[in-house]
C-alpha positions in Angstrom: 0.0 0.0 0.0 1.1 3.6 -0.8 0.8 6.4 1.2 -1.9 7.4 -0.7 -4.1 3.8 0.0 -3.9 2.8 -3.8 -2.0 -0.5 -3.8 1.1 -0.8 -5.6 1.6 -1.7 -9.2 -2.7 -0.1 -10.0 -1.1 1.8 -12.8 -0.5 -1.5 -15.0 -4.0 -2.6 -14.5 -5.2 -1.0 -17.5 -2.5 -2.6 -19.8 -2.7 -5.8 -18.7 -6.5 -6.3 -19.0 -5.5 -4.6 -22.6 -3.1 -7.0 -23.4 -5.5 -10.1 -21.9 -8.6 -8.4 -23.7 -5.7 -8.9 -27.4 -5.1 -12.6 -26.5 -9.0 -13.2 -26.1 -9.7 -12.0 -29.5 -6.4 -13.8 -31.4 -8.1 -16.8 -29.3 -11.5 -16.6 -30.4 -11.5 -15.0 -33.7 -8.2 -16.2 -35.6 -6.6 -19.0 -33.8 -9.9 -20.9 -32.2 -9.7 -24.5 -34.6 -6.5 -26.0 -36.0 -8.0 -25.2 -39.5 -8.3 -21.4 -38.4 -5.2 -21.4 -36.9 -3.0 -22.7 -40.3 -5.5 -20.4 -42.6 -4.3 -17.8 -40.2 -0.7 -18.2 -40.2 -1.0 -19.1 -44.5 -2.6 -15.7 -44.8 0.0 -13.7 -42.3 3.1 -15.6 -44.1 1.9 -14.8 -47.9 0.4 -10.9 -46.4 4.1 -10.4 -45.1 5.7 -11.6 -48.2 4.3 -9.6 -50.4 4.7 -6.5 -48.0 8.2 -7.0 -48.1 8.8 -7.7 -51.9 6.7 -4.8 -52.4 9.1 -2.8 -50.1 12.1 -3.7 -51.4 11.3 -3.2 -55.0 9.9 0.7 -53.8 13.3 1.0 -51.7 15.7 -0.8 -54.1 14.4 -0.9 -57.8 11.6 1.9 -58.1 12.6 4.9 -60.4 9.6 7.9 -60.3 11.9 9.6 -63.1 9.3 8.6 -65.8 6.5 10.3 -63.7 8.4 13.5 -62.9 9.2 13.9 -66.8 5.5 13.0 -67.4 3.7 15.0 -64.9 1.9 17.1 -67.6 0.7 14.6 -69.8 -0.6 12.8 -67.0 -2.7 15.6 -65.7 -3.8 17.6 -68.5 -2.7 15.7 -71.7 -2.0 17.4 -74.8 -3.5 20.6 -72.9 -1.9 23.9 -74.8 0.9 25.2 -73.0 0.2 28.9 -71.7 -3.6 28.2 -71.1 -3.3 26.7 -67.6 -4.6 29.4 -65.8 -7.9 28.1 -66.8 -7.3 24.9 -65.0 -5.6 26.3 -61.5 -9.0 28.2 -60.9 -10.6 24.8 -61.3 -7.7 22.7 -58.4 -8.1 25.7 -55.8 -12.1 26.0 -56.3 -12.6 22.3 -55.9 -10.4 21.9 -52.6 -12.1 24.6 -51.4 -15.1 22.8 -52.3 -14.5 20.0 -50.7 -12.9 20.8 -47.5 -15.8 23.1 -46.7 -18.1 20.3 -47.4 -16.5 18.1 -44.9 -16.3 21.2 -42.4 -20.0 21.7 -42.7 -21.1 17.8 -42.7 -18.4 16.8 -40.1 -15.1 16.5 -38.9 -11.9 15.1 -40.1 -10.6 11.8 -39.2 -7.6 10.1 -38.2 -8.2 8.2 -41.7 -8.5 11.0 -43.1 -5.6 12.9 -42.2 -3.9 9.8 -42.7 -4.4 9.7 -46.5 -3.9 13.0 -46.6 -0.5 13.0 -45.3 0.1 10.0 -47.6 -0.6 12.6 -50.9 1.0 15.5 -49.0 4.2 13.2 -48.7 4.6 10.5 -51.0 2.2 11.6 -54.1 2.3 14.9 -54.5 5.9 15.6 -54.8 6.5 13.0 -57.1 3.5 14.5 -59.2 4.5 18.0 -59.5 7.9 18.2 -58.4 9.5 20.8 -56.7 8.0 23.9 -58.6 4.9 22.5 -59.2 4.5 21.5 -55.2 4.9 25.6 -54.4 2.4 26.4 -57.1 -0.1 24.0 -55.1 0.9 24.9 -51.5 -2.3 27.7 -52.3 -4.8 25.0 -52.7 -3.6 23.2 -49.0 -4.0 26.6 -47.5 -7.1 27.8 -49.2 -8.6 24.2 -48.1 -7.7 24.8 -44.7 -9.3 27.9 -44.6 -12.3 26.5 -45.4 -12.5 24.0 -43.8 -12.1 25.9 -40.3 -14.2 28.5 -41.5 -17.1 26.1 -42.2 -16.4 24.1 -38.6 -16.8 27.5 -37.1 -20.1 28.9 -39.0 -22.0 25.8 -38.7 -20.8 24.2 -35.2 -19.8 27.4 -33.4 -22.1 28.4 -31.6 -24.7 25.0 -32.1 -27.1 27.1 -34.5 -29.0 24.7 -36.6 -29.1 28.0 -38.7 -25.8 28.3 -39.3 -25.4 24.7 -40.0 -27.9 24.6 -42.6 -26.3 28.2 -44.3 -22.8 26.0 -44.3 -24.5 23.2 -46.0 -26.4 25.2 -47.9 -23.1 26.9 -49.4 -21.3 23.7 -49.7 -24.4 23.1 -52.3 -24.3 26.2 -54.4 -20.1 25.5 -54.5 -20.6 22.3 -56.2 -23.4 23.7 -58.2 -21.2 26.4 -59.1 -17.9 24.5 -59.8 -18.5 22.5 -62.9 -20.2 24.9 -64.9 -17.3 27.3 -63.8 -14.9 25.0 -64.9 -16.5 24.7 -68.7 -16.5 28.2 -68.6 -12.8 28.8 -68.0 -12.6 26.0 -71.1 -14.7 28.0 -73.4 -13.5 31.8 -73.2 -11.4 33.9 -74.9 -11.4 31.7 -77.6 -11.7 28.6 -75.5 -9.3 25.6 -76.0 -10.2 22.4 -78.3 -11.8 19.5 -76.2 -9.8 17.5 -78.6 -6.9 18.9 -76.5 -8.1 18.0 -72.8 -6.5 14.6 -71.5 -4.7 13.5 -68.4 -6.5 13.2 -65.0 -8.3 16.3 -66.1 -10.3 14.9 -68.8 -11.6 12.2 -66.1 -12.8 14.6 -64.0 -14.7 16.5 -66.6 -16.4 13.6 -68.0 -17.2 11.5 -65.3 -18.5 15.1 -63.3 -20.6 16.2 -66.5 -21.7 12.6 -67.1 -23.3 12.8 -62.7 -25.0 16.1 -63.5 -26.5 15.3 -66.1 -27.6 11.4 -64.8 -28.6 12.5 -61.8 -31.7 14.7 -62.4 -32.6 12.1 -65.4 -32.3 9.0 -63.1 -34.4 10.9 -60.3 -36.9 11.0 -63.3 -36.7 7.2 -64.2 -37.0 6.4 -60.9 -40.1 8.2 -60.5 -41.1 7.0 -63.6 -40.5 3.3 -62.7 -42.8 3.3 -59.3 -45.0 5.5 -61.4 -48.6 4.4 -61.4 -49.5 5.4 -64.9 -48.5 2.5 -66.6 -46.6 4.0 -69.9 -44.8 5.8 -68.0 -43.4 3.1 -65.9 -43.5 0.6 -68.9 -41.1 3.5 -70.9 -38.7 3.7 -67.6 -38.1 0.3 -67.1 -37.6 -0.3 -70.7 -35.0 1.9 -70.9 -33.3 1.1 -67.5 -33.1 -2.5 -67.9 -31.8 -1.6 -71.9 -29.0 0.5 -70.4 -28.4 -1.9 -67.4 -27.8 -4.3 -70.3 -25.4 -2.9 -72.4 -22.1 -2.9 -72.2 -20.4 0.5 -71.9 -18.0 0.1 -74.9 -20.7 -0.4 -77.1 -22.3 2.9 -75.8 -18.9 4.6 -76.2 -18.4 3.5 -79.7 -22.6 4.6 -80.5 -21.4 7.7 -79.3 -18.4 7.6 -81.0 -20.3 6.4 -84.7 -24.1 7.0 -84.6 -24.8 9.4 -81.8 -24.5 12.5 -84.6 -26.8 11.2 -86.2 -29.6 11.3 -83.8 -28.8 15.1 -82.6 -30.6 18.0 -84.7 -28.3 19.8 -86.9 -29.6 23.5 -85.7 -27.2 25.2 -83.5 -24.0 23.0 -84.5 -25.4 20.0 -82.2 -24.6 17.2 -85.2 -21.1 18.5 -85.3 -20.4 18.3 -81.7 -17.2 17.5 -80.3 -16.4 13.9 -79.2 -15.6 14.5 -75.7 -19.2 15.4 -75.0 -20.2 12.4 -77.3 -18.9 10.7 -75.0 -20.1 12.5 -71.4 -23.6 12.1 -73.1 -23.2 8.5 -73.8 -21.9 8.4 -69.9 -25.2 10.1 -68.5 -27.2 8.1 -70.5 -25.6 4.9 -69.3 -25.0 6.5 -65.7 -28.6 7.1 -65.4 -30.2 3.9 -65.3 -28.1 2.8 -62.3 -28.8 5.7 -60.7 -32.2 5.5 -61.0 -32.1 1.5 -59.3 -30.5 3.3 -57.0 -32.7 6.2 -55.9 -35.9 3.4 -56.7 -34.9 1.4 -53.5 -34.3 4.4 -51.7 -38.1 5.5 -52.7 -39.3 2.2 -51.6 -38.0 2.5 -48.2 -39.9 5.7 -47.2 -42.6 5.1 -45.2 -46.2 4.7 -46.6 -47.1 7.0 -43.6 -44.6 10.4 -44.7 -47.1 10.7 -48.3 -50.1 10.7 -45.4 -48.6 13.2 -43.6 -47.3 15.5 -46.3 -51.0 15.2 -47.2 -52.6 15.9 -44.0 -50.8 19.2 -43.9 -52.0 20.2 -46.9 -49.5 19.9 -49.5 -50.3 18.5 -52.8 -48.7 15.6 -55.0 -45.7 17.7 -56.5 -45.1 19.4 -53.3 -44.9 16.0 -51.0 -42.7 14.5 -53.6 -40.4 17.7 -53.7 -40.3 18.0 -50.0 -40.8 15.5 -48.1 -40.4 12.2 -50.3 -37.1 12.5 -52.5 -35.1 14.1 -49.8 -35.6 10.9 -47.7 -35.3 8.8 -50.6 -32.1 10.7 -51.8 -30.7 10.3 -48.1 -31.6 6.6 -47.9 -30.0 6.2 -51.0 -26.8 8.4 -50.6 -24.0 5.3 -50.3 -25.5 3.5 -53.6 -25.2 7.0 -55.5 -21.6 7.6 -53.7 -20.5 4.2 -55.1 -22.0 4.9 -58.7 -20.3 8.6 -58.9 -17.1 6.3 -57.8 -17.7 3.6 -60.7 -18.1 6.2 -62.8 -14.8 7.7 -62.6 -13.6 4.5 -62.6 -15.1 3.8 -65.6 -13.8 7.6 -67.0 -10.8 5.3 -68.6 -12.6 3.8 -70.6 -12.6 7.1 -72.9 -9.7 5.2 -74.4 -12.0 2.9 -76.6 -13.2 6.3 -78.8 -9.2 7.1 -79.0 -9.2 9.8 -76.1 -6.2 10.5 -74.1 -7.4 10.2 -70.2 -4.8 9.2 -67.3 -4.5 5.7 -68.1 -3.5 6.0 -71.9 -1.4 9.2 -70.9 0.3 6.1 -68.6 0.9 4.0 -71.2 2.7 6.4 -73.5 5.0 7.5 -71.3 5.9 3.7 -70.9 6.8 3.4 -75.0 9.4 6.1 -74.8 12.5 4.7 -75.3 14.8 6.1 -72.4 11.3 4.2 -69.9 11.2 1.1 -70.5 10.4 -1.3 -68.4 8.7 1.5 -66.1 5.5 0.1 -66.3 4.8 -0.7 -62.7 5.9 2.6 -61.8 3.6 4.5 -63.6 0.6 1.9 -63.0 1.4 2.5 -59.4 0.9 5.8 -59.2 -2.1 6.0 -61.4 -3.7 3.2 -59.1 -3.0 5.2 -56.1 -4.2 8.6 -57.7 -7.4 6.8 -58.2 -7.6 5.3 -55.0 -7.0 8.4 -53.3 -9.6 10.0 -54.9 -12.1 6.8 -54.1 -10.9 7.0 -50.7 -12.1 10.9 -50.4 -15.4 10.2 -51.9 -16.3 7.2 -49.8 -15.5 9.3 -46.6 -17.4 12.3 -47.8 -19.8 10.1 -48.4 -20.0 8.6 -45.3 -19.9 12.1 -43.4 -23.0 13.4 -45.3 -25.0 10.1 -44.6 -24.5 10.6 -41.0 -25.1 14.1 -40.8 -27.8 13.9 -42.9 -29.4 10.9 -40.9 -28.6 13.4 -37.7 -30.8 15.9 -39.4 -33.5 14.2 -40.3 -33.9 12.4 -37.0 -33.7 16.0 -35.3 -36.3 17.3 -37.1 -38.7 14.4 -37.2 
């Protein structure tokens, strides 16, 4: 006994029913039959050995030369040199964008910093290089900015008003940011889309291709669990069409035929094959979307129509108000999975001869002085895209809770 009554050696209570509480679970979970116990120590053996090869080639072998010298044709492509100030507008709005979002929806993880740290550190230098890292040091500060100054509005001082401003800004951002970004293209004489490639041509297409899905598949879903029959007979015809086809084909329709089916006034026959291509996107985008957003319709209660009725509003207005926002909530991880395959899917621009991140990748591999650099370059573009998948899924995750928050608050 101490002086103070506490008997000796209290302090390593704690750790030891930690440590006990660590055996228990390697006890019950992985090492609790001999068959779970060899699966186990299989899985850890091949799980360490490829950690370690891995290692050693990034260590030992790994060059990031071909990625430094590439850096521009992997982000923009063939992009005109000179007209990059219509692209920086575009990287500092959309970090702003986001990093507001997650102020006004939530908070920032461990994870998230994590990853973070992980671009900071190991991505973007290799990416940009030591000039292009200053030129992007705005966009980390900018972000920053906002996202403390979107904590602050909407958590503060525990308004529910200035929570639902912040959100309500993190909106009209997003609304504002694509359109703002195909303005910047366009102006003062614009620049050919035949020119936009890299990472950037992704993000345009598989962004323009969820715009323009989005309000469409919100119609085919209504249209699906319609109760005038053409209507839904029309919507699932079309859903289960696009639901069957494989993308390439669309891409290549778009590529061939899709001309042919626009009218010719205002120069719509002789539009440009990148937004052949987002077109073809949407189309195919929409039908999933609208599966999507139909579960999520199914799963509001029979009793929210009643009341939006009992308190007077009519069809449009309960749908507007009270029925699509729950549906849209209910539905938000299916539609943050579908924005994700969609960008996934963004590389598949190559089939119609466009020049997104991946093919960028591969012709940096056929010059002569990178051979051989394949797994390099594959690398990086694998963990660019899983970076970006990572964000999204989070984001995702913060608005499904915050929304679900909300609407349990005010129900």
């Amino acid at each position: 006994m101490t002086a103070l009554g506490l008997p000796v050696g209290s302090s390593d209570r704690p750790r030891a029913a930690a440590v006990e509480e660590a055996r228990r679970w390697l006890r019950t979970r992985l090492f609790n039959s001999p068959g779970n116990s060899v699966l186990t120590v299989v899985l850890l053996t091949g799980l360490g050995w490829i950690t370690w090869t891995f290692a050693s080639w990034l260590a030992l072998e790994a060059n990031f030369d071909v990625i430094r010298a590439n850096r521009r044709l992997l982000l923009v492509g063939r992009f005109p040199l000179g007209e990059e100030w219509r692209i920086w507008p575009v990287f500092y709005g959309l970090a702003i964008a986001v990093m507001w979002t997650w102020g006004a929806f939530g908070r920032v993880t461990l994870a998230a910093l994590v990853a973070f740290a992980v671009f900071g550190i190991l991505v973007l230098p290799v990416l940009a290089g030591a000039s292009g890292t200053l030129e992007t040091v705005p966009a980390f500060v900018l972000a920053a900015g906002a996202y403390f100054a979107a904590r602050r509005w909407a958590h503060g001082r525990g308004r529910i008003e200035g929570r639902d401003r912040a959100r309500l800004i993190a909106g009209a951002m997003w609304a504002v940011l694509l359109p703002g970004s195909i303005v910047l293209l366009l102006i003062d004489g614009g620049v050919d889309p035949a020119l936009w490639g890299g990472l950037y041509l992704n993000l345009i297409v598989a962004s323009a291709a969820l715009i323009g899905a989005l309000p469409f598949g919100i119609l085919l879903a209504l249209g699906r669990t319609s109760s005038f029959r053409a209507l839904r007979v029309g919507s699932t015809v079309y859903i289960e069409l696009m639901r069957g086809l494989p993308l390439p084909v669309m891409l290549t329709l778009a590529w061939l035929a899709l001309r042919h089916f626009l009218p010719s006034w205002g120069g719509l026959a002789d539009v440009d094959l990148v937004y052949r291509v987002t077109i073809a996107f949407g189309l195919f985008t929409a039908a999933f979307i609208a599966e999507a957003l139909r579960g999520g319709l199914s799963a509001v209660p029979r009793g929210q129509r009643e009341a939006a009725s009992a308190l007077g509003l009519n069809g449009l207005q309960s749908l507007a108000l009270v029925v699509l926002p729950q549906a849209v909530r209910n539905s938000l991880p299916a539609l943050a999975g579908e924005f994700i395959g969609l960008f996934m899917m963004s590389t598949m621009v190559a089939v119609v001869g466009l020049t997104d991140i991946l093919q960028a990748a591969r012709a940096t591999t056929e010059q002569p002085e990178y051979f051989g650099r394949q797994k390099e370059v594959l690398l990086f573009v694998g963990l660019i895209f899983w970076m970006t998948a990572f964000g999204l899924s989070r984001l995702s995750s913060r608005l499904e809770r915050a929304l679900a928050g909300t609407g349990s608050r005010r129900a």
